[in-house]
C-alpha positions in Angstrom: 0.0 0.0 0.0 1.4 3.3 -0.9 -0.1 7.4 0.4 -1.9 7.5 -2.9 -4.1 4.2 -1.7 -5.2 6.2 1.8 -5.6 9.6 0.1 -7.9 7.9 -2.4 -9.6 6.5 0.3 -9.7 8.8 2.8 -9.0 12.4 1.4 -5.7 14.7 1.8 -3.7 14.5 5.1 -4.3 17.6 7.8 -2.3 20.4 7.0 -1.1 20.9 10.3 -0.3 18.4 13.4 -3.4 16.6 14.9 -2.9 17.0 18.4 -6.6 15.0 18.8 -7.7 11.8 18.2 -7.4 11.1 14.5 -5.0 8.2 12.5 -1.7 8.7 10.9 0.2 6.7 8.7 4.1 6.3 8.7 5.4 6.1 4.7 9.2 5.6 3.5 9.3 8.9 1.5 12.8 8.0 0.7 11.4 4.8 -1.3 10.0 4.3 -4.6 6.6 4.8 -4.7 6.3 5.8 -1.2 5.3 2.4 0.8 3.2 2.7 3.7 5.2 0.6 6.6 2.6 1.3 9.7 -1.4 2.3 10.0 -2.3 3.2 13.5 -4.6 5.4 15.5 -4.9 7.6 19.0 -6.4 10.2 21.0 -3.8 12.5 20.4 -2.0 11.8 16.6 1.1 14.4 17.6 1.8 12.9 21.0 1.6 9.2 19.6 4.0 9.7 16.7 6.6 11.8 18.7 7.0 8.9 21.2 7.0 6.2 18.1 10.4 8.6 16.6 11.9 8.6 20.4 11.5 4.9 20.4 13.4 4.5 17.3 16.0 6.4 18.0 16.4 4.1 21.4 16.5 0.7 18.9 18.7 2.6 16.7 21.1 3.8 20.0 20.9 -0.2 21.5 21.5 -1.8 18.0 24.8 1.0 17.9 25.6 -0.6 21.6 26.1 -4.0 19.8 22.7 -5.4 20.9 20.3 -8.2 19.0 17.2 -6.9 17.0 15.2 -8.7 20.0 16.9 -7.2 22.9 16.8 -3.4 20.9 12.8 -3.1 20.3 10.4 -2.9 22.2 7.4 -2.9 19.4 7.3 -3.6 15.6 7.6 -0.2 14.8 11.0 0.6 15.7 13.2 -1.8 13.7 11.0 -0.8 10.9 11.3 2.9 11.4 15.0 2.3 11.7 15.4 1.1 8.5 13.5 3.2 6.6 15.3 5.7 3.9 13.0 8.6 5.1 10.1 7.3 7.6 7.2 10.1 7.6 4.4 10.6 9.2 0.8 11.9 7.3 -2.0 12.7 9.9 -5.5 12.5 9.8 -7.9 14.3 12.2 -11.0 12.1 12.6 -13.2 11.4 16.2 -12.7 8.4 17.8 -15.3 6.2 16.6 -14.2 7.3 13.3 -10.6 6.8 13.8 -10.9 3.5 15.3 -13.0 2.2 12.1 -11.2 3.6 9.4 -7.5 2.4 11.1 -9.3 -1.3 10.3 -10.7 -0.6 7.1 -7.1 0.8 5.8 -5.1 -2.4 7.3 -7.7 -4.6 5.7 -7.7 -2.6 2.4 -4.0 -3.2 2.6 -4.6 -6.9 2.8 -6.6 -7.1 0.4 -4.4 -5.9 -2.3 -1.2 -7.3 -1.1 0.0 -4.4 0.8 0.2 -4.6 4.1 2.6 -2.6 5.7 5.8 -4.2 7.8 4.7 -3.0 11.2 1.2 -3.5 10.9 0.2 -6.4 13.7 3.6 -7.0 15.3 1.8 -5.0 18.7 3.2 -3.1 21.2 4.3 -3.0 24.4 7.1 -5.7 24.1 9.5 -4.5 26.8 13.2 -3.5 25.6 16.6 -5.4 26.9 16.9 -8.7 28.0 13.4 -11.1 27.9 15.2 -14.4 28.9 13.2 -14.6 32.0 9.8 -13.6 30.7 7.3 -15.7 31.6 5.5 -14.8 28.2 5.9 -17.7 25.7 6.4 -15.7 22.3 9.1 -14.0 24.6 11.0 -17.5 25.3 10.8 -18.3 21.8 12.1 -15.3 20.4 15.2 -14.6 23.0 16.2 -18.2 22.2 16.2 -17.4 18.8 18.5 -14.7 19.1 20.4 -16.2 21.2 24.2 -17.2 20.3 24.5 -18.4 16.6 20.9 -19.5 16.1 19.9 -19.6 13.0 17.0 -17.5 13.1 19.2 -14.4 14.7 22.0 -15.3 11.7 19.3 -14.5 8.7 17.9 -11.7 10.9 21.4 -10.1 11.6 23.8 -11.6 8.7 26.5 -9.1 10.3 25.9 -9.8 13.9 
């Protein structure tokens, strides 16, 4: 799924910041045809996607301390933001009821046509650093997969 996709769906971004409830799409601007890599919504758009950049600049910070992908995130997002050639954000101002349906609409409009961007249902809310002890089983699974030379963490990091 690209920007063009949403505005044809939805209409033109907000000019200015939505510091209410609305969606927002991240987009690779740096990309060809501008790829949308996360569809999200909150009660305050500006607030939301400040906090998303400060946690990317905390993956990007751990991965530069020599840590794994798994230890460095702490949501889908991140890595995905990290990696991005030039990760904007378009904002939509929409009530709450409205936000919350049209943020489901778009991810399953991406689906539909083979689009759906990277982030989109890897959640939230993982906890950064070391998950070894978590009691959460898709936490054991993924910190054994990045642990030592496994061969999961050697196609995910080929220069780890």
């Amino acid at each position: 799924m690209d920007i063009g996709t949403i505005r044809a769906a939805i209409g033109p971004e907000s000019p200015a910041e939505v510091t209410g409830s609305g969606i927002y799409a991240w987009v690779d601007a740096g990309s060809v045809g501008h790829p949308v890599l996360y569809i999200g919504k909150s009660g305050n758009v500006a607030r939301r996607t400040r906090d998303e950049r400060t946690w990317t600049e905390q993956f990007r910070n751990a991965r530069r301390r020599g840590n794994t992908l798994w230890y460095s995130a702490g949501c889908g997002l991140s890595p995905v933001l990290a990696a991005a050639a030039d990760p904007q954000v378009f904002m939509w101002a929409l009530g709450k009821e409205e936000a919350s349906a049209t943020e489901t609409a778009l991810i399953r409009l991406a689906a539909m046509t083979g689009g759906t961007p990277p982030a989109q249902g890897a959640g939230w809310g993982w906890g950064r650093g070391d998950q070894a002890g978590s009691a959460d089983p898709v936490h054991q699974l993924l910190s054994r997969w990045f642990e030592g030379d496994h061969m999961v963490r050697q196609i995910a990091e080929p220069n780890a």
